[in-house]
C-alpha positions, 0 to 999 in steps of 0.5 A: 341755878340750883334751889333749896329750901324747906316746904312746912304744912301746918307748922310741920316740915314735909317730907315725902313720906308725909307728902304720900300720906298728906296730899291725895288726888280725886279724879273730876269723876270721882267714883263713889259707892252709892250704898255707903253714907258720906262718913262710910266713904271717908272711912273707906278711902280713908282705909285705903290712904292709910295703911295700918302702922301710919295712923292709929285708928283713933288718929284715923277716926279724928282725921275723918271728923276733922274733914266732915266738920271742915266740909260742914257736912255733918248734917249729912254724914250718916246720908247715903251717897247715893244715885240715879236708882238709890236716893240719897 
């Protein structure tokens, strides 16, 4: 039998265009930039998710705030990620 429908992500219908830009996927073994700060990395990955013409650059800047509030990491954005040889 054949389904149809309609799939919302907050109140928004979503497509597949927004499902590439919306959903993203980190490996167990995520490989992050020891030298660069927790909001150094979003912004980096965030970059690279989004290419110009998708978002603004405030819009991006807003999206990054949201997800460092969202993970209560704001007491540590500005921390280097770190290592075994780089504290962080």
């Amino acid at each position: 039998s054949k389904t149809s429908g309609t799939i919302l992500f907050a109140n928004e219908e979503l497509t597949s265009e927004k499902v590439r830009f919306t959903v993203g996927y980190v490996p167990q073994e995520a490989i992050l930039s020891p030298s660069l700060t927790v909001r150094e990395t979003f912004e980096f990955y965030a970059k690279l998710k989004f290419p110009p013409g998708i978002y603004t650059e405030e819009e991006r800047k807003e999206k990054i705030q949201s997800v460092i509030d969202e993970l209560y990491l704001n007491k540590c954005e500005n921390t280097y990620i770190g290592n075994e040889i780089i504290r962080g």
